[in-house]
Residue, then its C-alpha position, 0 to 999 in steps of 0.5 A: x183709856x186707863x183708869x185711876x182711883x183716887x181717894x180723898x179726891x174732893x179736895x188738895x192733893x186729891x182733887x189736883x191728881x184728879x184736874x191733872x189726870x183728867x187733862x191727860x185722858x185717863x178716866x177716873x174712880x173718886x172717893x171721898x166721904x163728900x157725895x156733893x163735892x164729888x158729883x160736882x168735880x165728876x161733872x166738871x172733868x166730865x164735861x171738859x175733858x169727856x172722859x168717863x168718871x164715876x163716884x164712891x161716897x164711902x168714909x174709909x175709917x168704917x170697917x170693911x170699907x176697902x172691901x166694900x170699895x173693891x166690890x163696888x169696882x167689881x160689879x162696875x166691871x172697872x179695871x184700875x190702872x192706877x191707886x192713888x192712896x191719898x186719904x189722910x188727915x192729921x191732927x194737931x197738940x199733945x197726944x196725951x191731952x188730945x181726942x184720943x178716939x181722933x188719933x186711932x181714926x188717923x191710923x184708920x185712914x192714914x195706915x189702915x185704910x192704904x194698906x187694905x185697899x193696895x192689897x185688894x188691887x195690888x195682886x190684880x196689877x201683877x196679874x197683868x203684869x201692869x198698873x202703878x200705885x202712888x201713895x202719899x206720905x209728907x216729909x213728916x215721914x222723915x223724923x218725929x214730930x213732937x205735937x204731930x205725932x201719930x200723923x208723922x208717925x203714918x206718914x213714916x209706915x207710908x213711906x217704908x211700906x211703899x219703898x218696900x212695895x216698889x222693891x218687891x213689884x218691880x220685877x212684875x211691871x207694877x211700879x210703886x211710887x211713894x210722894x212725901x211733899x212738904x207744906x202745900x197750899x191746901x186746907x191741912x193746917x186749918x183741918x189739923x188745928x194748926x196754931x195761926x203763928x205756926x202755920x204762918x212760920x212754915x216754909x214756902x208751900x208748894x202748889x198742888x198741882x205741882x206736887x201732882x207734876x212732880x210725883x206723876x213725872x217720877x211714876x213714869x221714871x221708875x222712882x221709888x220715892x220723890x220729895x215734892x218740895x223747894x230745895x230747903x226743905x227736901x235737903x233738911x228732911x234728908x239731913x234729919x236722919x244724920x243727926x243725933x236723934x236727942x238733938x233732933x227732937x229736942x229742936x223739933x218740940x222747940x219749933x213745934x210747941x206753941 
């Protein structure tokens, strides 16, 4: 049976990867700073599906965290199948009068954190000449977003540094995936500080779950990259590369700005 890692799995996307892996078999290591949601959510798959899930309590901004993550899988003796890089969190206003220390932990998580951890279990994947990673970027990934960024801007060195990876590992039978899902129906806005009237004017959300169908369905195509989102969305953030980039952010701080 295999095994997947997933971080940030107490909640959203995390936790949806974890409810869907579970259904599927595959025994699972989840990681979130949250020990009480996690025991719950190993105790749940556990019971439900008998499958085999272990717990890591560990804040990834620490130093040395994906170290210690990898020596806990280590003596565990585990064997992982599957990173899912998903721990990440943003933060919404004008960067320069924001909680600065706030902004720098962001590229901790988002960039940093992802960054260790794949090259940790990365190489033993192409040892075997199996495994897969997913890493999760947003369709912020796609251009700047004014009052959004130093998240935009992590969620642009995910989705470059992963199309990048699945290049380079292809060839080793390691496939790379990066998910860049649009507005989804789970606590972002709310933890980012969202203004209320900007947060409702979002484009129609997509479910967890279905993001996690999606992205999942990609891995096993060999996919490079996938757009979880209706439509709209997904062709808009394409389209956003073809227009003047003057013109483009002038649009976006208009839409942002509160």
């Amino acid at each position: 049976m295999p095994t997947a890692l997933i971080t940030g799995a107490s909640s959203g996307i995390g936790k949806a990867f974890a409810d869907e892996l579970a259904a599927r078999q595959t025994n699972l290591v989840l990681l979130a700073r949250s020990e009480e949601k996690l025991n719950q959510l190993a105790k749940q798959l556990q019971d439900q599906y008998k499958i085999k899930v272990d717990v890591i309590v560990k804040d990834l901004t620490e130093a040395n965290a994906a170290a210690a993550v990898f020596d806990v899988i280590k003596t565990k003796g585990l064997t992982i199948d599957l990173l899912i890089n998903n721990a990440g969190f943003g933060e919404y206003g004008d960067f320069a009068e924001g909680d600065g220390e706030k902004q720098v932990k962001i590229v901790q998580l988002n960039i940093l954190a992802l960054v260790d951890l794949t090259h940790k279990f990365l190489p033993l994947m192409r040892q075997r000449g199996a495994g897969g990673i997913i890493n999760v970027s947003s369709i912020t990934g796609f251009q700047p977003i004014p009052y959004l960024s130093v998240y935009a801007a992590s969620k642009a060195f995910i989705l470059s540094f992963s199309e990048a990876l699945w290049a380079e590992n292809f060839p080793y039978g390691v496939r790379v995936l990066v998910t860049c899902p649009g507005p989804i129906e789970t606590n972002f806005f709310a933890e980012a500080n969202f203004p209320t009237a900007l947060a409702r004017s979002t484009d129609k959300m997509y479910s967890a779950k279905k993001v996690v169908c999606e992205t999942l369905q990609a891995l096993e195509n060999g996919l490079p990259t996938v757009i979880t989102s209706d439509i709209t969305t997904s062709l808009r953030s394409k389209l956003s590369r073809l227009i003047p980039r003057k013109i483009l952010l002038s649009m976006l701080a208009k839409h942002f700005k509160t």
